[in-house]
VEXDREN-2710 file (C-alpha; in Angstrom, 1 decimal):
% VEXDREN-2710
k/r/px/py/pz
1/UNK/-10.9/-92.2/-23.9
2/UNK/-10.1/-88.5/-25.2
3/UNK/-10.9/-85.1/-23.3
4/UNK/-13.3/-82.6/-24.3
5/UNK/-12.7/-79.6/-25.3
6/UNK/-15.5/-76.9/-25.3
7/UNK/-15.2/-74.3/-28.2
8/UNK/-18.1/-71.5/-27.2
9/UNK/-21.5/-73.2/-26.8
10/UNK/-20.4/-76.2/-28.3
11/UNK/-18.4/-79.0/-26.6
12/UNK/-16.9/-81.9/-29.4
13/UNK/-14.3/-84.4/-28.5
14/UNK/-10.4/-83.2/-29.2
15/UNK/-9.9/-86.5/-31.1
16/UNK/-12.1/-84.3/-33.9
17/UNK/-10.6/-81.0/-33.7
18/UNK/-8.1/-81.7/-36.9
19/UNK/-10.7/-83.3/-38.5
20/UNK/-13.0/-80.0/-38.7
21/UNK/-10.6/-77.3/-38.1
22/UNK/-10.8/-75.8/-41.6
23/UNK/-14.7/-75.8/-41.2
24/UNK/-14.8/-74.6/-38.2
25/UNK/-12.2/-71.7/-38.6
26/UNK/-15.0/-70.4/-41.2
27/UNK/-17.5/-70.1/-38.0
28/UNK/-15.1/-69.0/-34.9
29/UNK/-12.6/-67.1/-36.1
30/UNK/-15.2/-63.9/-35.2
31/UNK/-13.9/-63.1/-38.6
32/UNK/-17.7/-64.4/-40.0
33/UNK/-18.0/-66.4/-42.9
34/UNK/-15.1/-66.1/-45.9
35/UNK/-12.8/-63.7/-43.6
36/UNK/-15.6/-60.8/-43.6
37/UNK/-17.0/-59.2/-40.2
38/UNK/-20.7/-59.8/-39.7
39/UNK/-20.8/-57.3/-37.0
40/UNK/-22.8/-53.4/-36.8
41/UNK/-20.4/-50.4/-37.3
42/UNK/-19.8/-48.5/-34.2
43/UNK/-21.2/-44.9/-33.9
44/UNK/-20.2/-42.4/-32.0
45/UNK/-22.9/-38.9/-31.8
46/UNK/-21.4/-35.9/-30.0
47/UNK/-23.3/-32.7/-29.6
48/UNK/-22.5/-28.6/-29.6
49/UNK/-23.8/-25.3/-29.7
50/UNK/-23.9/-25.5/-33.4
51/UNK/-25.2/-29.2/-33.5
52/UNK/-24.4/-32.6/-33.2
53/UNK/-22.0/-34.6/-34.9
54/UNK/-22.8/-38.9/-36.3
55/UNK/-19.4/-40.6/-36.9
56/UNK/-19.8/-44.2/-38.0
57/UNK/-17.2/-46.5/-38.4
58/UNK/-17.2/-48.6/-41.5
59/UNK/-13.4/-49.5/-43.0
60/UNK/-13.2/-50.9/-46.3
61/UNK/-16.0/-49.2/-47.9
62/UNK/-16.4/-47.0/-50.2
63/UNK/-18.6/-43.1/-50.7
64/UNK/-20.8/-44.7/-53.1
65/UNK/-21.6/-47.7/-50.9
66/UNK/-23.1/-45.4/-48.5
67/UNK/-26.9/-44.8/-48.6
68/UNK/-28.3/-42.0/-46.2
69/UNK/-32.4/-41.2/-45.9
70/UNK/-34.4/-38.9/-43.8
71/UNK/-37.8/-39.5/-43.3
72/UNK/-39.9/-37.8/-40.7
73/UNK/-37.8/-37.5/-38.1
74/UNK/-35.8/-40.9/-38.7
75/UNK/-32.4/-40.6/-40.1
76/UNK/-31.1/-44.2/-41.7
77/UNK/-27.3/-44.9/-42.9
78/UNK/-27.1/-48.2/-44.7
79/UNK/-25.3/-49.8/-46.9
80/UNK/-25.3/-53.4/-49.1
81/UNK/-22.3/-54.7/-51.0
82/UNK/-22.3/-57.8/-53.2
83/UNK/-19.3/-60.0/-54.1
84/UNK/-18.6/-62.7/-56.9
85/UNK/-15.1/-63.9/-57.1
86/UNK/-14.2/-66.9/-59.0
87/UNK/-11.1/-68.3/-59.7
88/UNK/-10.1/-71.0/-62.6
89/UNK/-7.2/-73.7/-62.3
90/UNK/-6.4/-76.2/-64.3
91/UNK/-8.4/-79.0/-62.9
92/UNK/-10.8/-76.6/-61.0
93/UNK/-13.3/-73.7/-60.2
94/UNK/-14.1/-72.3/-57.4
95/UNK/-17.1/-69.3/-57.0
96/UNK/-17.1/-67.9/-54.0
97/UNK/-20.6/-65.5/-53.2
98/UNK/-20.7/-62.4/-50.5
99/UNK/-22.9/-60.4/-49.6
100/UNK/-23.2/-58.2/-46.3
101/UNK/-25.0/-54.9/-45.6
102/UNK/-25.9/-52.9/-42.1
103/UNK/-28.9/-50.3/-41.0
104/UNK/-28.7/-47.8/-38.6
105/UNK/-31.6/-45.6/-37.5
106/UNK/-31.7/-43.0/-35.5
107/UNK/-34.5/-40.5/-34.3
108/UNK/-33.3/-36.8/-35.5
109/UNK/-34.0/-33.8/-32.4
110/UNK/-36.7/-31.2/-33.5
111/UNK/-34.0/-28.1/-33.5
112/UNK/-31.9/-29.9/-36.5
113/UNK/-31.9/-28.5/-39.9
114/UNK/-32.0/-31.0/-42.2
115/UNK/-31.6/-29.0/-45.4
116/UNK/-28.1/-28.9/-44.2
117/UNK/-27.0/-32.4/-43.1
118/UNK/-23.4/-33.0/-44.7
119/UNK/-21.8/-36.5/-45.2
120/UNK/-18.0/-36.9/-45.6
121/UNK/-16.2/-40.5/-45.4
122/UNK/-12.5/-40.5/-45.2
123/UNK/-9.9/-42.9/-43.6
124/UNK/-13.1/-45.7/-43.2
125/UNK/-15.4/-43.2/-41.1
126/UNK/-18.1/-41.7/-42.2
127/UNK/-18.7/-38.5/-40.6
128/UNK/-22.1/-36.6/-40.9
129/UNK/-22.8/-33.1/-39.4
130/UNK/-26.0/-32.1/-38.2
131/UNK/-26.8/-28.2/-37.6
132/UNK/-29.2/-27.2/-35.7
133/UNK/-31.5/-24.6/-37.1
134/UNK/-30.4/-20.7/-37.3
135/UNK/-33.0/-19.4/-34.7
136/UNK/-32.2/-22.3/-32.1
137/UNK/-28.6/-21.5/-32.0
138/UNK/-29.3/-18.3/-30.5
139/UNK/-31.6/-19.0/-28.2
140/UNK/-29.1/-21.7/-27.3
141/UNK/-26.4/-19.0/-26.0
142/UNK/-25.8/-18.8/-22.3
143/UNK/-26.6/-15.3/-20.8
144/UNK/-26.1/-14.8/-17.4
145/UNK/-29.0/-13.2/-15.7
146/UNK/-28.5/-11.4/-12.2
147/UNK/-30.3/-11.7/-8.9
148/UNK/-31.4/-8.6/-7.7
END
Protein backbone atom coordinates (compact mmCIF):
# COMPACT_ATOMS: atom_id res chain seq x y z
CA UNK A 1 0.00 0.00 0.00
CA UNK A 2 1.62 3.57 -0.70
CA UNK A 3 1.45 6.75 1.56
CA UNK A 4 -0.36 9.88 0.83
CA UNK A 5 0.95 12.80 0.22
CA UNK A 6 -1.33 16.01 0.51
CA UNK A 7 -0.30 18.79 -2.02
CA UNK A 8 -2.65 22.02 -0.71
CA UNK A 9 -6.32 20.99 -0.70
CA UNK A 10 -5.73 17.97 -2.50
CA UNK A 11 -4.51 14.68 -1.19
CA UNK A 12 -3.44 11.94 -4.28
CA UNK A 13 -1.40 8.80 -3.62
CA UNK A 14 2.71 9.23 -4.05
CA UNK A 15 2.62 6.21 -6.30
CA UNK A 16 1.08 9.09 -8.84
CA UNK A 17 3.20 11.96 -8.22
CA UNK A 18 5.72 11.15 -11.31
CA UNK A 19 2.97 10.34 -13.21
CA UNK A 20 1.39 14.04 -13.07
CA UNK A 21 4.26 16.15 -11.98
CA UNK A 22 4.61 18.05 -15.34
CA UNK A 23 0.72 18.83 -15.03
CA UNK A 24 0.67 19.61 -11.89
CA UNK A 25 3.83 21.99 -11.80
CA UNK A 26 1.46 24.10 -14.38
CA UNK A 27 -1.09 24.52 -11.20
CA UNK A 28 1.31 24.70 -7.88
CA UNK A 29 4.15 26.20 -8.77
CA UNK A 30 2.20 29.74 -7.58
CA UNK A 31 3.94 30.67 -10.76
CA UNK A 32 0.01 30.33 -12.47
CA UNK A 33 -0.47 28.85 -15.62
CA UNK A 34 2.55 28.89 -18.40
CA UNK A 35 5.12 30.48 -15.77
CA UNK A 36 3.05 33.88 -15.51
CA UNK A 37 1.77 35.28 -11.89
CA UNK A 38 -2.00 35.35 -11.63
CA UNK A 39 -1.83 37.50 -8.66
CA UNK A 40 -3.02 41.74 -8.02
CA UNK A 41 0.03 44.16 -8.04
CA UNK A 42 0.80 45.50 -4.72
CA UNK A 43 0.14 49.26 -3.97
CA UNK A 44 1.44 51.26 -1.66
CA UNK A 45 -0.46 55.15 -1.12
CA UNK A 46 1.48 57.60 1.07
CA UNK A 47 0.26 61.02 1.88
CA UNK A 48 1.87 64.80 2.48
CA UNK A 49 1.24 68.29 2.74
CA UNK A 50 1.35 68.58 -0.92
CA UNK A 51 -0.67 65.31 -1.63
CA UNK A 52 -0.62 61.75 -1.69
CA UNK A 53 1.47 59.59 -3.60
CA UNK A 54 -0.11 55.71 -5.56
CA UNK A 55 2.92 53.46 -6.26
CA UNK A 56 1.89 50.11 -7.85
CA UNK A 57 4.01 47.41 -8.45
CA UNK A 58 3.76 45.82 -11.85
CA UNK A 59 7.36 44.33 -13.25
CA UNK A 60 7.52 43.31 -16.73
CA UNK A 61 5.21 45.71 -18.18
CA UNK A 62 5.43 48.26 -20.22
CA UNK A 63 4.09 52.51 -20.21
CA UNK A 64 1.80 51.77 -22.92
CA UNK A 65 0.19 48.71 -21.19
CA UNK A 66 -0.96 50.97 -18.55
CA UNK A 67 -4.53 52.34 -18.68
CA UNK A 68 -5.45 55.04 -16.03
CA UNK A 69 -9.28 56.66 -15.77
CA UNK A 70 -11.01 59.03 -13.45
CA UNK A 71 -14.41 59.08 -13.13
CA UNK A 72 -16.34 60.86 -10.46
CA UNK A 73 -14.41 60.41 -7.69
CA UNK A 74 -13.02 56.71 -8.69
CA UNK A 75 -9.62 56.52 -9.88
CA UNK A 76 -8.93 52.92 -12.00
CA UNK A 77 -5.23 51.66 -13.06
CA UNK A 78 -5.63 48.56 -15.30
CA UNK A 79 -4.10 46.93 -17.63
CA UNK A 80 -4.61 43.71 -20.28
CA UNK A 81 -1.79 42.09 -22.25
CA UNK A 82 -2.29 39.31 -24.87
CA UNK A 83 0.18 36.71 -25.85
CA UNK A 84 0.58 34.30 -29.00
CA UNK A 85 3.77 32.44 -29.19
CA UNK A 86 4.17 29.50 -31.50
CA UNK A 87 6.96 27.62 -32.26
CA UNK A 88 7.52 25.14 -35.39
CA UNK A 89 9.80 21.86 -35.40
CA UNK A 90 10.20 19.60 -37.67
CA UNK A 91 7.60 17.10 -36.75
CA UNK A 92 5.67 19.70 -34.65
CA UNK A 93 3.75 22.86 -33.51
CA UNK A 94 3.06 24.06 -30.64
CA UNK A 95 0.67 27.59 -29.91
CA UNK A 96 0.76 28.61 -26.76
CA UNK A 97 -2.19 31.49 -25.81
CA UNK A 98 -1.85 34.19 -22.71
CA UNK A 99 -3.67 36.51 -21.61
CA UNK A 100 -3.73 38.31 -18.08
CA UNK A 101 -4.85 41.74 -17.00
CA UNK A 102 -5.55 43.45 -13.36
CA UNK A 103 -7.99 46.51 -12.02
CA UNK A 104 -7.54 48.61 -9.31
CA UNK A 105 -9.93 51.15 -7.97
CA UNK A 106 -9.63 53.50 -5.67
CA UNK A 107 -12.02 56.36 -4.25
CA UNK A 108 -10.01 59.83 -4.89
CA UNK A 109 -10.26 62.54 -1.50
CA UNK A 110 -12.33 65.70 -2.26
CA UNK A 111 -9.01 68.14 -1.79
CA UNK A 112 -7.17 66.32 -4.94
CA UNK A 113 -6.63 68.08 -8.14
CA UNK A 114 -7.17 66.00 -10.70
CA UNK A 115 -6.10 68.21 -13.63
CA UNK A 116 -2.75 67.51 -12.23
CA UNK A 117 -2.43 63.73 -11.61
CA UNK A 118 1.00 62.56 -13.10
CA UNK A 119 1.93 58.95 -13.99
CA UNK A 120 5.56 57.86 -14.39
CA UNK A 121 6.64 53.90 -14.57
CA UNK A 122 10.22 53.07 -14.22
CA UNK A 123 12.14 50.01 -12.83
CA UNK A 124 8.42 47.94 -12.99
CA UNK A 125 6.61 50.59 -10.64
CA UNK A 126 4.31 52.71 -11.64
CA UNK A 127 4.30 55.76 -9.67
CA UNK A 128 1.33 58.33 -9.79
CA UNK A 129 1.26 61.73 -7.85
CA UNK A 130 -1.72 63.19 -6.65
CA UNK A 131 -1.75 67.04 -5.62
CA UNK A 132 -4.06 68.28 -3.71
CA UNK A 133 -5.69 71.47 -4.78
CA UNK A 134 -3.85 75.03 -4.39
CA UNK A 135 -6.24 76.51 -1.81
CA UNK A 136 -6.24 73.31 0.45
CA UNK A 137 -2.54 73.24 0.82
CA UNK A 138 -2.69 76.35 2.70
CA UNK A 139 -5.24 75.81 4.81
CA UNK A 140 -3.33 72.58 5.40
CA UNK A 141 -0.31 74.52 7.10
CA UNK A 142 0.14 74.08 10.90
CA UNK A 143 -0.01 77.49 12.74
CA UNK A 144 0.29 77.50 16.22
CA UNK A 145 -2.28 79.37 18.02
CA UNK A 146 -1.64 80.60 21.75
CA UNK A 147 -3.72 80.34 24.88
CA UNK A 148 -4.23 83.33 26.42
Amino acid sequence: MSALAKRGSVVSPSVFDDFFKPWNEWFTKGDGFFGRSLTMPSVNITEDTNGYNVSLAAPGLKREDFAIDISGNILTIGSEQEEDKEEKGKKFTKREYNYSSFSRSFTLPDDVNRDKIEAKYADGVLNLSLPRKDELKKSSVKKQITVK
